[in-house]
VEXDREN-2710 file (C-alpha; in Angstrom, 1 decimal):
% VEXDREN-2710
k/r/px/py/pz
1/UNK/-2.8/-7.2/-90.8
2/UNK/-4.2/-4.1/-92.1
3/UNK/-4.3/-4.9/-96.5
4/UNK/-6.3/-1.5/-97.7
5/UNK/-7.0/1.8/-96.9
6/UNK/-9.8/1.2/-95.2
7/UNK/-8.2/-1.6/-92.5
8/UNK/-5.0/0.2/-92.2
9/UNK/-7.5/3.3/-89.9
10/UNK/-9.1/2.4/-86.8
11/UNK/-12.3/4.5/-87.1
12/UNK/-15.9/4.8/-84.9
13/UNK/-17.9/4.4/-87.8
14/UNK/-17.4/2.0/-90.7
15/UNK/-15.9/4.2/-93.9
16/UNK/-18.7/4.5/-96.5
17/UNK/-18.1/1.9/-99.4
18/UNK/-15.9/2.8/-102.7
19/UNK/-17.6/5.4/-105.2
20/UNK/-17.8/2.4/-107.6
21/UNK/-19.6/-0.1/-105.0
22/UNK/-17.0/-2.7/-105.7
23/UNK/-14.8/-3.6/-102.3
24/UNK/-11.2/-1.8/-102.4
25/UNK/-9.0/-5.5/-101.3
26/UNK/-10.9/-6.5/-104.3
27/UNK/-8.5/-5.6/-107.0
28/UNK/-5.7/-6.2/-104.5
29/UNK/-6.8/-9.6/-103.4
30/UNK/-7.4/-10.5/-107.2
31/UNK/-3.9/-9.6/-107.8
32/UNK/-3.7/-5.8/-109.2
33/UNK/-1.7/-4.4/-106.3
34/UNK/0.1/-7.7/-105.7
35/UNK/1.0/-7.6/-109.5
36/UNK/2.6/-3.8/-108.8
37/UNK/4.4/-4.9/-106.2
38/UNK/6.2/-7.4/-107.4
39/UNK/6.9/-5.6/-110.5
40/UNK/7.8/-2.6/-108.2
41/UNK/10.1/-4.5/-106.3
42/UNK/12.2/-6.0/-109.0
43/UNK/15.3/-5.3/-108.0
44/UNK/14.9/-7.5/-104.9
45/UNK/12.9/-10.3/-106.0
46/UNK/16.0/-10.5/-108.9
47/UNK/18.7/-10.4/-106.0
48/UNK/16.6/-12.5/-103.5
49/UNK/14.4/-14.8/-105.6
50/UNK/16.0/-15.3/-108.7
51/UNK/19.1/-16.1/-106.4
52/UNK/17.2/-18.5/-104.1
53/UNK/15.6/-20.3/-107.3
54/UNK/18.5/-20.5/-109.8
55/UNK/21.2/-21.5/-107.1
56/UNK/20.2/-22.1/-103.6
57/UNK/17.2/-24.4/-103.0
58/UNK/18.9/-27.1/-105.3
59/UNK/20.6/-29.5/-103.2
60/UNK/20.3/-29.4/-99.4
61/UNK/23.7/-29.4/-97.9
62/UNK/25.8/-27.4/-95.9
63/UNK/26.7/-25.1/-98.5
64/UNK/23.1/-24.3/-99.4
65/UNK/22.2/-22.9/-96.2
66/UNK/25.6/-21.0/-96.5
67/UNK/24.4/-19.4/-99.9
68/UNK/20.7/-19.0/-98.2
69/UNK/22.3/-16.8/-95.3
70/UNK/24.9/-14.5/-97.9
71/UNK/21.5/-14.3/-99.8
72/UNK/19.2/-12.9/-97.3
73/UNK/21.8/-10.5/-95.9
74/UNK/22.7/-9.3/-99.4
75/UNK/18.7/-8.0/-99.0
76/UNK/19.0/-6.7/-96.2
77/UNK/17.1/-8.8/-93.9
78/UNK/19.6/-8.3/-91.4
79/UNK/22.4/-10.8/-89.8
80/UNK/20.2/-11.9/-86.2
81/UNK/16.9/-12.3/-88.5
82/UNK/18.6/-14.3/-91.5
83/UNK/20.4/-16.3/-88.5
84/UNK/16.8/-17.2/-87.2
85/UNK/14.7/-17.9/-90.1
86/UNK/17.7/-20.5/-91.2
87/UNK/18.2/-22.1/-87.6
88/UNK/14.1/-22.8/-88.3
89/UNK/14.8/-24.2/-91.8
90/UNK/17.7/-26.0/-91.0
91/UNK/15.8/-27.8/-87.7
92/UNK/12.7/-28.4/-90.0
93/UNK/14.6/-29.8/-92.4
94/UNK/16.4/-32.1/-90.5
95/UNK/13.2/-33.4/-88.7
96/UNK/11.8/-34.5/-91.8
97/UNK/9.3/-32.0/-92.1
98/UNK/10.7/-30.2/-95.3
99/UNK/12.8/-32.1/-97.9
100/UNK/12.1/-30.2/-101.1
101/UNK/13.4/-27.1/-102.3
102/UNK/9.5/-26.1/-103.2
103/UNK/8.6/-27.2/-99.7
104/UNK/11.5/-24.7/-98.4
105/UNK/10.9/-21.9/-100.5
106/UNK/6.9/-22.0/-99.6
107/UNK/8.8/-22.1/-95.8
108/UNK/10.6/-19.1/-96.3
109/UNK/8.2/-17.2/-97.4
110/UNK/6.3/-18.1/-94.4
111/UNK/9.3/-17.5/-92.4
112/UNK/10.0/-13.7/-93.9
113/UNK/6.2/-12.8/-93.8
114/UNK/6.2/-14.1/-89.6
115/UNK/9.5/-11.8/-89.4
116/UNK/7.9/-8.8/-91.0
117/UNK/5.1/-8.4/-88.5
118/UNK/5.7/-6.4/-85.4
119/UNK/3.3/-5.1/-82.9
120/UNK/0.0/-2.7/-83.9
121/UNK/-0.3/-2.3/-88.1
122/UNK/-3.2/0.1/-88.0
123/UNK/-3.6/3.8/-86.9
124/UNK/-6.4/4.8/-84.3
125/UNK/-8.7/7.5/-85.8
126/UNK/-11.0/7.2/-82.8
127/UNK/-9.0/10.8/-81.4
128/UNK/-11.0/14.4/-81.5
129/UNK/-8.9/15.5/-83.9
130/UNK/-6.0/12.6/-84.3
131/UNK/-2.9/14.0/-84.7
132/UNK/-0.3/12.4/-86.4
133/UNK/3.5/13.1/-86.6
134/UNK/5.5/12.7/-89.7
135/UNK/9.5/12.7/-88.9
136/UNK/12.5/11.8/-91.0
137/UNK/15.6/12.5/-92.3
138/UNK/14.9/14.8/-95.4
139/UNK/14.7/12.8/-99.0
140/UNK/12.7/9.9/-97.7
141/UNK/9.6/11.0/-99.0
142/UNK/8.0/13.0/-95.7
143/UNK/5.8/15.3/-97.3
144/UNK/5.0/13.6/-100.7
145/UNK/3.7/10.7/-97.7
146/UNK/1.7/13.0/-96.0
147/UNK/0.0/14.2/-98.7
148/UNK/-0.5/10.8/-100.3
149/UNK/-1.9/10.0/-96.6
150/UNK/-4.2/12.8/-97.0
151/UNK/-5.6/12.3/-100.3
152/UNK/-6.5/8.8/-99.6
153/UNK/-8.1/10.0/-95.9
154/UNK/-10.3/12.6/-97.6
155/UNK/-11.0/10.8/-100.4
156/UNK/-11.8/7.0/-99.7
157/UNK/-12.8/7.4/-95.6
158/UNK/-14.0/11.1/-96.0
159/UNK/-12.2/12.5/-92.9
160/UNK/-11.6/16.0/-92.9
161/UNK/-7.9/16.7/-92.5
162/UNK/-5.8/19.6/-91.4
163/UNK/-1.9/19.7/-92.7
164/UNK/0.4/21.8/-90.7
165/UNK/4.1/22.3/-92.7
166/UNK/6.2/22.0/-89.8
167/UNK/9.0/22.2/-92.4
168/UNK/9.6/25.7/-91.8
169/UNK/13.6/25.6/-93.0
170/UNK/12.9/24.7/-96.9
171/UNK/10.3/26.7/-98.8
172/UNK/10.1/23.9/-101.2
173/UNK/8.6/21.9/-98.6
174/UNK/6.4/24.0/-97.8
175/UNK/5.1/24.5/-101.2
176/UNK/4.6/20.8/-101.9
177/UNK/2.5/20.4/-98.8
178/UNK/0.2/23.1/-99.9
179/UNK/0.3/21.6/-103.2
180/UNK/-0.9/18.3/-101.6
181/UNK/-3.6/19.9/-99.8
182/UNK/-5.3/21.8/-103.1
183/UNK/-4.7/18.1/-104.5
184/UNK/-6.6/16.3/-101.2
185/UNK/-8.8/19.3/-100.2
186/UNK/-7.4/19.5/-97.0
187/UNK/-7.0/22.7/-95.4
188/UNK/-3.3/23.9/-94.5
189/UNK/-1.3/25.8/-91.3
190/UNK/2.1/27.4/-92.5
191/UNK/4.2/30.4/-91.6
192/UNK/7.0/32.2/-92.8
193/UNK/10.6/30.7/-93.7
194/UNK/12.1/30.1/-90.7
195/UNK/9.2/30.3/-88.2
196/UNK/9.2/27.9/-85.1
197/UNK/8.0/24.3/-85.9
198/UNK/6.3/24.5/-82.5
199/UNK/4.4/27.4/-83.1
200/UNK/3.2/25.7/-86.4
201/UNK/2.3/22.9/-84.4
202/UNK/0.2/25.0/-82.0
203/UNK/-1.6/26.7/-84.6
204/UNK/-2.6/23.7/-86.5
205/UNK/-3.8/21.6/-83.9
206/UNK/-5.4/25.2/-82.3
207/UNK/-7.0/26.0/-86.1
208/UNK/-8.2/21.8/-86.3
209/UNK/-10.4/22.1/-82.8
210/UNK/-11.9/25.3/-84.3
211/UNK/-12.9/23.6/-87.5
212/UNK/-14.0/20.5/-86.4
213/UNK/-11.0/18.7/-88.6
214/UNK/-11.0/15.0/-87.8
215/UNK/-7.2/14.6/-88.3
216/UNK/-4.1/16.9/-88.0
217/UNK/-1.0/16.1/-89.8
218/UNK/2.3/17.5/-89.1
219/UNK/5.1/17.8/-91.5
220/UNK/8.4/18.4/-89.8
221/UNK/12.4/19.6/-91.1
222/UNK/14.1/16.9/-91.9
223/UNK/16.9/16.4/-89.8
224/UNK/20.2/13.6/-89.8
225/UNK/20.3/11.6/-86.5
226/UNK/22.9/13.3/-86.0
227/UNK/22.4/17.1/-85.7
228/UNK/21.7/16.6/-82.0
229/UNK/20.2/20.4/-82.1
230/UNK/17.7/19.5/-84.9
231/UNK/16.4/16.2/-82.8
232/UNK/16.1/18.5/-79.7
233/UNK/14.1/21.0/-81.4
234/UNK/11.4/17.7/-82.8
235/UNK/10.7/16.7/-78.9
236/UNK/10.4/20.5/-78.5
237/UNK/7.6/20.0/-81.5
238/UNK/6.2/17.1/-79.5
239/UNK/6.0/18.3/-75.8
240/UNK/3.7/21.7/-77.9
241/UNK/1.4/18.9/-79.1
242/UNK/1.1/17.2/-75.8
243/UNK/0.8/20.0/-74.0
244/UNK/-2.6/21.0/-76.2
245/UNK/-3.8/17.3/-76.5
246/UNK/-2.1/15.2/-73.4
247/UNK/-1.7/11.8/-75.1
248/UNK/-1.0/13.4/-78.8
249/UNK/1.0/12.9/-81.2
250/UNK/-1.5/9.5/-81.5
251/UNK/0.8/8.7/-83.8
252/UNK/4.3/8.8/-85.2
253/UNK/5.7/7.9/-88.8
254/UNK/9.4/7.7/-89.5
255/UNK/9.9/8.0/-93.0
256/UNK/12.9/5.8/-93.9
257/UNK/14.3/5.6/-97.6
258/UNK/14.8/1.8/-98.3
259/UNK/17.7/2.2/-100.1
260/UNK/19.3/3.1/-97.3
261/UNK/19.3/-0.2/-96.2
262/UNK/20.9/-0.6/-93.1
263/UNK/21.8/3.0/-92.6
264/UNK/17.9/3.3/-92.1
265/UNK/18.1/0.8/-89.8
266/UNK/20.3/2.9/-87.3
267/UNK/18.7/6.1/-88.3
268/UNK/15.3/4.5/-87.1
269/UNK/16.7/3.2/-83.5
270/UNK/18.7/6.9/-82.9
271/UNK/15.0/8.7/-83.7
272/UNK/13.1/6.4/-81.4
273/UNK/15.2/7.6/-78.9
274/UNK/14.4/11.3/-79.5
275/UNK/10.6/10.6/-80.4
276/UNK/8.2/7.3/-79.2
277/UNK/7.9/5.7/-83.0
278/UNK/4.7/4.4/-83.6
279/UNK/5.4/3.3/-86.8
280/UNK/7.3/3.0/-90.2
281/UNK/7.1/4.5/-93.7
282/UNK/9.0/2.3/-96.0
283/UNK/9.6/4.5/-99.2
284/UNK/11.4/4.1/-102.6
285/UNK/11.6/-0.1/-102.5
286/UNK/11.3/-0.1/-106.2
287/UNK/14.7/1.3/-106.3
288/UNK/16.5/-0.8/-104.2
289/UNK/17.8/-4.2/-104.5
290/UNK/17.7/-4.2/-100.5
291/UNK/14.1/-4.6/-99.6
292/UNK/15.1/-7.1/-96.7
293/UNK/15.2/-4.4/-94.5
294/UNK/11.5/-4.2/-93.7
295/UNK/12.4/-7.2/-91.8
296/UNK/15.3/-6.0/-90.4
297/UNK/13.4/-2.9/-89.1
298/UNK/10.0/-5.4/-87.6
299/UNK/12.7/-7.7/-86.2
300/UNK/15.3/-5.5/-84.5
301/UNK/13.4/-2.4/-83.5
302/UNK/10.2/-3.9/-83.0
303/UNK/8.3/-1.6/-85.0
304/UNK/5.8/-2.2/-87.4
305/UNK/6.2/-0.8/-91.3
306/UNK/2.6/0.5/-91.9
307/UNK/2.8/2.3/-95.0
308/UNK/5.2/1.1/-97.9
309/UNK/5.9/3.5/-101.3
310/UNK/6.7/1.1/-104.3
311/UNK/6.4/4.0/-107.3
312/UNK/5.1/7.9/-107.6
313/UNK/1.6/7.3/-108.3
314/UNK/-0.8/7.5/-105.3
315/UNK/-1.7/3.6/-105.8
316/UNK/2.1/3.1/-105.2
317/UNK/2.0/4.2/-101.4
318/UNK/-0.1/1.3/-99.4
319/UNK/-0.7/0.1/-96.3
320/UNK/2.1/-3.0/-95.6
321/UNK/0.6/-6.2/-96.2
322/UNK/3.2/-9.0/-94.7
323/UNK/2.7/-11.8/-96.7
324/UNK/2.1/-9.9/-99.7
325/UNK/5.6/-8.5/-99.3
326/UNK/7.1/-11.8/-98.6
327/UNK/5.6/-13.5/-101.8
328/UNK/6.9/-10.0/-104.0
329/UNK/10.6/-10.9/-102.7
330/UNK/10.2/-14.8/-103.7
331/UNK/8.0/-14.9/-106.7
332/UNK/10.4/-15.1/-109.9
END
């Protein structure tokens, strides 16, 4: 389970140490991340935790495990998973094996961290240049993302990275991206308003082999799942990137705004089916009382969340740590 920077990228060579020769999981395996997280992610831990604590776990009948399911789905977790992770409780429970509601909530969290895992949590860098593939539907943090990416890519692993604004329908976007750049001294590929995506695509990854960039990362418009057009033209953008570099994009983010909640869930399964989703960018879970849905989304799509955004600042976008997250929903 990748915890930092620096574990979340699979690279040749070891990434030199931080500028300040202390370990980076340092301050977030003495608690300053953890502490931001949980304070981040108020607004579930008060629906989940506070719940669980005040009302649920205090006497084990029948209607507990009622008010333990209505909980979990009320975050989000989704109906198959909350059904699973209280089958287990319930079965434990009545072997004997748990028969406090300290011992159960200590379970649980157990339980939600197992369901939050799914498949490969780290992105290989081991490519000549990797490219990497940022789709979404617009307003779940894309670009702010990929520059966030950047910055930390340039700055703590001291890859040299390419961004191409595949964005070519909003000017803003565009704009922000090459504000991001300046900010992570990357270099930048755009084109006028309206230009092809693909063409964008072609340059950047074209302008990266040229420069000797170690990683290329493309923006693209946001689109809704269901502008079947918009989804054509992205595996339009991904057959251009495999044609230059056969078994690129390496890797592709969706960007899914948690407060969404389930809505993000079915947006996720309708663009896996347009593009092969490598991974998930959970964004905005400090404003949502429905963080649950990182679970949802491990469980039911099979797809690991890599990268979580809990605030603006660029501490506030990290690489998913599962049992981190499970303690930030619990922990009152």
């Amino acid at each position: 389970m990748a915890r930092t920077w620096r574990e979340l990228f699979i690279t040749e060579i070891p990434p030199p140490p931080p500028p300040d020769g202390e370990e980076e999981a340092g301050e977030k395996r003495g608690g300053g991340f953890f502490r931001r997280l949980r304070d981040n992610m108020s607004k579930t831990r008060q629906a989940l935790g506070a719940e669980l604590q005040a009302t649920v776990f205090q006497t084990l009948d029948d209607e507990m495990w009622e008010r333990l399911e209505e909980t979990l789905i009320y975050a989000d977790v989704g109906a198959s998973t909350t059904a699973k992770i209280v089958e287990r409780l319930e079965t434990e429970t009545g072997a004997g094996a748990l028969s406090t509601g300290e011992e159960l909530t200590r379970r649980l969290q157990e339980l939600l961290a197992e369901s939050a895992r799914a498949g490969e949590d780290r992105i290989d860098l081991r490519h000549e240049p990797t490219v990497i593939l940022m789709v979404g539907v617009n307003g779940t943090g894309k670009t702010t993302t990929i520059g966030k990416m950047a910055w930390h890519l340039s700055n703590e692993l001291n890859k040299s990275v390419l961004l191409a604004a595949g964005d070519t329908f909003r000017a803003a976007a565009v704009e922000q991206l090459a504000e991001w750049a300046q900010r992570a001294g990357a270099d930048i590929i755009k084109a006028a308003p309206g230009s092809d995506p693909g063409a964008v695509a072609f340059d950047a990854i074209d302008a990266a082999r040229a420069r000797g960039h170690d990683v290329v990362i493309i923006d693209t418009a946001g689109r809704l799942h269901t502008q079947q057009h918009l989804m054509d033209e992205l595996r339009k953008v991904r057959k251009v990137i495999a044609k230059q570099i056969p078994d690129a994009p390496h890797e592709t983010l969706l960007s899914i705004d948690a407060t969404t909640g389930q809505n993000g869930l079915r947006q996720a399964l309708l663009f896996r089916e347009a593009v092969a989703v490598d991974g998930i960018v959970l964004t905005k879970l400090d404003g949502t009382a429905k963080g649950g849905i990182a679970l949802a989304i491990a469980q039911e799509l099979g797809v690991p969340v890599k990268l979580i955004g809990i605030g603006e600042g660029l501490e506030d976008l990290r690489p998913f740590d599962a049992d981190d997250f499970a303690r930030a929903l619990l922990e009152v």
